[in-house]
C-alpha positions in Angstrom: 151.1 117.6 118.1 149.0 115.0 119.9 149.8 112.5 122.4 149.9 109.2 121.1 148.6 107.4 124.1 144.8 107.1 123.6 143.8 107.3 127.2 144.1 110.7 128.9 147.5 110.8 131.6 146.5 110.6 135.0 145.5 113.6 136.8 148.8 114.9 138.8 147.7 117.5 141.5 151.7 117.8 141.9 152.0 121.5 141.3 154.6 122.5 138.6 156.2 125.3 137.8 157.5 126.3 134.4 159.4 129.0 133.6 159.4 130.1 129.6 162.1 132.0 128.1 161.2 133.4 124.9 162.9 136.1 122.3 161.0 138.6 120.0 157.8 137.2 120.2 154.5 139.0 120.8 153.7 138.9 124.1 150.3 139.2 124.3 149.7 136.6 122.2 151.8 134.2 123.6 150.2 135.2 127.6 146.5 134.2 126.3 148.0 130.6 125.4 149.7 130.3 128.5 146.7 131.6 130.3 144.6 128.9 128.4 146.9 126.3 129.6 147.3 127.0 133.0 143.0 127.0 133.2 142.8 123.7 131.3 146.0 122.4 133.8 145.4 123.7 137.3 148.3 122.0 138.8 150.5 123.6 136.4 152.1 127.1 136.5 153.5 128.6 133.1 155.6 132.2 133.9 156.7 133.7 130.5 159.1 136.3 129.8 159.9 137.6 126.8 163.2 139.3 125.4 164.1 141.6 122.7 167.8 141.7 122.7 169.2 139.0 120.9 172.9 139.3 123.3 171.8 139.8 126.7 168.7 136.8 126.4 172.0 134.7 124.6 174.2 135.1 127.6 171.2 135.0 130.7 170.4 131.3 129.1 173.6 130.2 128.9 174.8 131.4 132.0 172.0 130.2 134.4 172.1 126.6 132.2 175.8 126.3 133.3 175.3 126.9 136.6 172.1 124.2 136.3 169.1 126.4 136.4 167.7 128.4 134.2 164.4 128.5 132.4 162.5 124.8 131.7 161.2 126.0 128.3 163.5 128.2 126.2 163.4 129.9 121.8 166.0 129.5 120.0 166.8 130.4 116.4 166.0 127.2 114.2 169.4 126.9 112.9 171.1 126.6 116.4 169.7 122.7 117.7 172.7 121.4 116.6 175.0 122.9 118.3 173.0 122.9 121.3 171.5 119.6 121.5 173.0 118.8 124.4 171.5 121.3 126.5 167.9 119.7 125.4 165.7 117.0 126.6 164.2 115.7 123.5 160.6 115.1 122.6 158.9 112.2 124.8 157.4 109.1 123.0 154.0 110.0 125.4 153.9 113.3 123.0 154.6 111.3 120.1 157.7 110.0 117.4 160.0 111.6 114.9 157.5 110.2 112.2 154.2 112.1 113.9 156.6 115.6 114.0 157.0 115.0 110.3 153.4 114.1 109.5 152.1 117.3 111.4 155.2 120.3 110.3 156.8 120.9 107.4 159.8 119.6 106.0 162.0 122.5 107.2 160.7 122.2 110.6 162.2 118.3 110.6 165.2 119.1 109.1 166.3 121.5 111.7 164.8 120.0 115.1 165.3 116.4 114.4 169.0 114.7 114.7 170.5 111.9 116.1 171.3 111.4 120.3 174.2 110.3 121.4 173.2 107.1 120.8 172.8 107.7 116.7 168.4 107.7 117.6 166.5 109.9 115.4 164.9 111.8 118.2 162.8 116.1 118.1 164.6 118.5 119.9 162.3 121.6 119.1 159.2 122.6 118.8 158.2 125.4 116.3 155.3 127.7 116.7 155.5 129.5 113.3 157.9 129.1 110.2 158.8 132.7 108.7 159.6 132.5 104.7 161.4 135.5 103.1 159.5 137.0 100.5 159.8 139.8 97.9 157.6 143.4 99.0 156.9 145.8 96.0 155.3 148.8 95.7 152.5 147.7 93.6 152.3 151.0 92.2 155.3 152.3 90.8 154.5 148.3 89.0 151.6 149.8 87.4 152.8 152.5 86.5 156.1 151.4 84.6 155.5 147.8 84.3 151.9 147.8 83.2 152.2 144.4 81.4 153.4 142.5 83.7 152.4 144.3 87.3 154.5 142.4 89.5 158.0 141.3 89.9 159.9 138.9 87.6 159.6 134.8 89.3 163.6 134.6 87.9 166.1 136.9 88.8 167.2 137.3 85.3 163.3 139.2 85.5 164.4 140.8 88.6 167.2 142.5 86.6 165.3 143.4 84.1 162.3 144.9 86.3 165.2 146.9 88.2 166.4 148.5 85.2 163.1 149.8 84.1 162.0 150.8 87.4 165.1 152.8 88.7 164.8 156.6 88.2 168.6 158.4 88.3 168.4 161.6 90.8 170.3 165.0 89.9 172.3 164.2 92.8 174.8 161.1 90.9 174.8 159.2 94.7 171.3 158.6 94.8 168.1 157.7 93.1 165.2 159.0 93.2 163.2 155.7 92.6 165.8 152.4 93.2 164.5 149.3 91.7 165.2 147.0 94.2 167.1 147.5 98.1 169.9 144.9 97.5 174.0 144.4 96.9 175.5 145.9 99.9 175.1 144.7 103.7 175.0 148.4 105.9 171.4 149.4 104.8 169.7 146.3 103.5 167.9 144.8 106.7 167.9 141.4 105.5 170.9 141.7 103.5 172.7 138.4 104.9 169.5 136.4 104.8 169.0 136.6 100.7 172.7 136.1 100.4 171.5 132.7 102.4 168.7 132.3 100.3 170.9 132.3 97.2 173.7 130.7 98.5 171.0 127.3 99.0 169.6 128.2 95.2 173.3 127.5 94.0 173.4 124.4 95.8 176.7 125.7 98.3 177.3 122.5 100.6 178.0 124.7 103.9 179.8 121.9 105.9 181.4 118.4 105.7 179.7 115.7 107.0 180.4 116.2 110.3 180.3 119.5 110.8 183.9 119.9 111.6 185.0 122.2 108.9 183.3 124.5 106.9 183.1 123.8 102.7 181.1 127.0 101.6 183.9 127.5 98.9 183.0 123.9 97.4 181.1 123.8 93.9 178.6 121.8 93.1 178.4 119.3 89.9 177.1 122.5 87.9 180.1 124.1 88.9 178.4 126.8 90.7 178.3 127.4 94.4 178.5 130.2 96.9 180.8 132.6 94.6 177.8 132.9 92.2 175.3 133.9 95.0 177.8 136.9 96.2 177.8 138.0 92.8 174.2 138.3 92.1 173.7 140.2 95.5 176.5 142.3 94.7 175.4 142.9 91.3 172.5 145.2 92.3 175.4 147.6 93.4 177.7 147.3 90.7 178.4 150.8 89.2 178.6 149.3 86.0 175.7 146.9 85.3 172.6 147.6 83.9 170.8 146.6 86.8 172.5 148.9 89.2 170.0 150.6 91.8 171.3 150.8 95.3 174.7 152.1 97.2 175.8 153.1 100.9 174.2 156.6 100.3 170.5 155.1 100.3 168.7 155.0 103.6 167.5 152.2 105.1 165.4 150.3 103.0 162.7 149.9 104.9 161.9 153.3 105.3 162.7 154.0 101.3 160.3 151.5 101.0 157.8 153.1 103.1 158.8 156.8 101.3 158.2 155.2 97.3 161.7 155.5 96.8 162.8 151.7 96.3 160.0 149.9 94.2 161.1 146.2 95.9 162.4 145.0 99.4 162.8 141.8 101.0 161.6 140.8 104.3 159.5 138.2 106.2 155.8 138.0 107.4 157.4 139.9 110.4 158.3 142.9 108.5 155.1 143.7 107.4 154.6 145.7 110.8 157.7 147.3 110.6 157.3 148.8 106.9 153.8 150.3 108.6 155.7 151.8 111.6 158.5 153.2 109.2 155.6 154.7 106.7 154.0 156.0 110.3 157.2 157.4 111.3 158.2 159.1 108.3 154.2 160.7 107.4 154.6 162.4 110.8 157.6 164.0 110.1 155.8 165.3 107.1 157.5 163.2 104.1 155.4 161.6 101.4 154.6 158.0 101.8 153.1 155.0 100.2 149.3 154.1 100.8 149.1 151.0 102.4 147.1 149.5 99.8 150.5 149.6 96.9 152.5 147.1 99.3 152.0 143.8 97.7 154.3 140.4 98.7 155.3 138.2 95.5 157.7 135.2 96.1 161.2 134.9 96.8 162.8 135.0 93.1 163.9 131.4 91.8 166.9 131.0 89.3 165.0 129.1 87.0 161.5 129.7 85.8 159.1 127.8 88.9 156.3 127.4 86.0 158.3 125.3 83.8 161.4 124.0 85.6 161.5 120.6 87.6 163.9 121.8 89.9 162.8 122.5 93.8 161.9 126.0 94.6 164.2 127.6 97.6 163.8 130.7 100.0 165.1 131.1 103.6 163.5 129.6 106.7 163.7 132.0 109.8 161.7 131.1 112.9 162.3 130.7 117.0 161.5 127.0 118.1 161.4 125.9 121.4 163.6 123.1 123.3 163.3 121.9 126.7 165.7 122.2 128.9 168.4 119.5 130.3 167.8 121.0 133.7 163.9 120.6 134.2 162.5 118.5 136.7 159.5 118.5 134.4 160.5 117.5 131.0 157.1 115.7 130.1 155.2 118.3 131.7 157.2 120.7 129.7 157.3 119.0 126.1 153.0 118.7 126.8 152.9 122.3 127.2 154.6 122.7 123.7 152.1 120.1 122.0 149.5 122.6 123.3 151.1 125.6 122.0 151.5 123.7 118.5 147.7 121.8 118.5 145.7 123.4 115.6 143.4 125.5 117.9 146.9 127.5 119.3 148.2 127.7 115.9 144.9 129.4 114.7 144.9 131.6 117.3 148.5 132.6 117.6 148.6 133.1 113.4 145.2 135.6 113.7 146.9 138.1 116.7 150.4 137.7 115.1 150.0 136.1 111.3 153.2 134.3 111.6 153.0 131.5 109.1 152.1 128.4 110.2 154.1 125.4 110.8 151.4 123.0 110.5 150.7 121.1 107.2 147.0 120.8 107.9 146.6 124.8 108.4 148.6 125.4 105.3 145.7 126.2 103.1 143.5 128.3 104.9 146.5 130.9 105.9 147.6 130.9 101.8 144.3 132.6 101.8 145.6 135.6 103.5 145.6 138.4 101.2 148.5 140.2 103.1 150.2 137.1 104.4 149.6 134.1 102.2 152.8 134.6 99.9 154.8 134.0 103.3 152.4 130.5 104.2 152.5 129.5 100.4 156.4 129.4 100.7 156.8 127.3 103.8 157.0 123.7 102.3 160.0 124.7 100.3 161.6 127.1 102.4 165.2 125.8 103.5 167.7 126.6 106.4 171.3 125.1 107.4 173.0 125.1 111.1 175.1 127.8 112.2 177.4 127.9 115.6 176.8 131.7 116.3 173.9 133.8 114.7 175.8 137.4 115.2 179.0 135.9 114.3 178.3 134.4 111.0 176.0 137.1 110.5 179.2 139.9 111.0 181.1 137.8 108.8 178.9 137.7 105.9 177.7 141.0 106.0 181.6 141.8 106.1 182.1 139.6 103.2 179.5 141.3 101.3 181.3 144.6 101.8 184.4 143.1 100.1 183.3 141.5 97.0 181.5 145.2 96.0 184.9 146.2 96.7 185.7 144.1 93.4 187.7 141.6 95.4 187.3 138.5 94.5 184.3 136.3 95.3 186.2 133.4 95.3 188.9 134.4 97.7 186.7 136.0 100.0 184.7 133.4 100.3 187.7 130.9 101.2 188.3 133.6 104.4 184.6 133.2 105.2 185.5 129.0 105.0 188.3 129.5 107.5 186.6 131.5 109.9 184.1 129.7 109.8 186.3 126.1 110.2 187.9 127.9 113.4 184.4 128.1 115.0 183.3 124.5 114.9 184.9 121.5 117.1 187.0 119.4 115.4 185.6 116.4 116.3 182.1 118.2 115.2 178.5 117.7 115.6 175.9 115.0 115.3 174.6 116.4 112.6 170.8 115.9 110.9 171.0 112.7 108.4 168.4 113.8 106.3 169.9 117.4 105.2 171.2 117.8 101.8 174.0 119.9 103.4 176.0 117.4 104.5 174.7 114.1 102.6 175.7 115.8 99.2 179.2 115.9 100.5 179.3 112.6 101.9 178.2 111.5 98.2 180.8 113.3 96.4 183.6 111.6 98.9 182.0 108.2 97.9 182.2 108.3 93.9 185.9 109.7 94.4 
């Protein structure tokens, strides 16, 4: 971001003091921005901390913010600036408008940080320093070797299905496999299991919420008739006993470290993951088991439901990143919201992507980073990667993964998916939230209440 007053501000040699809460970021990276800052801002003192527990950084936040302190700067998931909006200064006309957020970062980034004040203004809320896609890693190997004609995974998941069946290898043992084609249909040992049943829950089209937010509508259809039960079923599938396709149960390890071992040909995971696939192959060579070389992990794009080469429709995957608000309780909100247009100018963004290669948010970076040979699939997928508010992260993250667990358990989709509704409904207010106007979340519901 830029300011949009041409002049430079007036030199203030009031010292400030911000203090920056951040959660699972990379630390060094993060201090030689900050450092940068405070050389090019003398009067201004940045003091970072970073947290790796998702429940203790949750409740140190919102315990010091209720008692009026806390930190000026603090991460949050992208999908929680709804609910929390109140707690947030927003974004200063001196830093720019709604319009410049939206010509700098990509759509998801406005769909999730910019909604309405209390006084129905379009106003920014957050500030993103990377947009994390989820992807599709395959051993590019096991490929080769058994699906020489095409060498990658299927673009469809009618593909996936098929690739799955030709690349599982049945073990003596009937509880395992010795090669499974793809980590996916149950919740305990798939680390992203919740996120792809996201993914496909937005590919059906599932309308989470009305337009209020007040209830949730997850067990809605849309006019295709398809909806949230269809996305449990194709997750599920992958564990079903009796379909073609079936190549992963509660008796696999992690898949991460099958991954890592050669013994699931496809897993999926974010830009993020990369790193932790290397430290599970690291891990598990030093105990003396038989990994991949790091050479046969490839990243192809999150499977579509329709062919992306000759369908019209929209492409879809999951958008996943921390962004940054600004405090209610600051004394220094512009100070504050300038230190987060520094963190997001191009020359941060370059830096930050080369020591961490978190995709970029920035639509003027875009094609450089699709470059990456490692990383590019992740960049490549953030203009159409999509996200949707949630009220509690772990909670909605329990009950999915929970829900997942029941429909393998040949209960129906449909019903379980009506207790998922109802939990869900009991979390939100029932006078709701201001919610973003231009999400297709809620505006396809307020269209359907129109033409009844």
């Amino acid at each position: 971001m830029c300011r949009t007053k041409e002049a430079p501000l007036p030199v203030d040699k009031t010292e400030k003091q911000l203090v920056v809460y951040d959660l699972y970021n990379n630390t060094e990276a993060f201090q030689a921005l900050v450092q940068k800052y405070n050389k090019e801002n003398p009067y201004v003192k940045v003091y970072y901390k970073n947290f790796d527990n998702f429940e203790e950084y949750e409740k140190v936040v919102l315990d010091m913010m209720a008692e009026g302190a806390g930190p000026d700067i603090f991460a949050m998931p992208n999908n929680w600036f709804v609910k929390n909006r109140k707690k947030l200064n927003p974004m200063p006309a001196t830093i720019g408008t709604k319009d410049d957020f939206a010509s700098v970062f990509v759509d998801v980034a406005s769909k999730d940080l910019v909604t309405t004040d209390d006084n129905g203004i379009l106003q920014v809320y957050g500030m993103p320093l990377y947009i994390d896609t989820l992807a599709l890693y395959y051993n590019n190997d096991q490929f080769e070797d058994r699906l020489p004609s095409k060498g990658r995974p299927s673009y469809v998941w009618d593909g996936i299905k098929n690739d799955v069946y030709v690349l599982t290898k049945s073990s003596s043992d009937s509880l395992k496999f010795d090669v499974a084609g793809i980590g996916m249909g149950i919740g305990k040992n798939v680390t992203n299991a919740v996120d792809v049943l996201y993914a496909l829950m937005i590919q059906y089209g599932t309308v989470f919420y009305d337009s209020l937010m007040s209830q949730s509508t997850i067990s809605s259809t849309n006019s295709t008739g398809m909806g949230a039960s269809e996305a449990f079923d194709l997750f599920t599938s992958f564990a079903g006993v009796n379909q073609k396709h079936y190549s992963w149960n509660g008796y696999m390890e992690n898949d991460f470290s099958a991954f890592a071992a050669g013994r699931v040909s496809m897993v999926f995971g974010y830009a993020s993951d990369y790193l932790k696939i290397l430290a599970a192959r690291a891990a598990l060579k030093n105990a003396g088991t038989e990994v991949v070389t790091p050479s046969s992990i490839k990243v192809a794009p999150f499977p579509q439901i329709e062919d992306p080469s000759v369908s019209t429709n929209k492409r879809y995957t999951y958008a996943k990143y921390m962004a940054f608000g600004v405090s209610r309780n600051t004394k220094y909100s512009e100070t504050a919201w300038d230190f987060l247009a520094f963190l997001t100018s191009q020359d941060s963004q370059k830096s930050y992507f080369d020591a961490t290669h978190r995709p970029t948010c920035r639509r003027d970076l875009l094609t450089s980073q699709k470059l990456d040979p490692t990383y590019g699939t992740f960049v490549e997928q953030v203009g159409y990667a999509e996200s949707f508010p949630v009220v509690d992260v772990l909670k909605y993250e329990e009950l999915f993964k929970n829900a997942i667990g029941l429909v393998g358990e040949n209960k129906s989709s449909r019903n379980v998916i009506t207790q998922v509704q109802d939990a869900i409904s009991a979390m939100l207010p029932k006078s709701g939230y201001i919610v973003p106007v231009n999400t297709k979340y809620y505006k396809e519901l307020e269209n359907k209440k129109g033409s009844n």
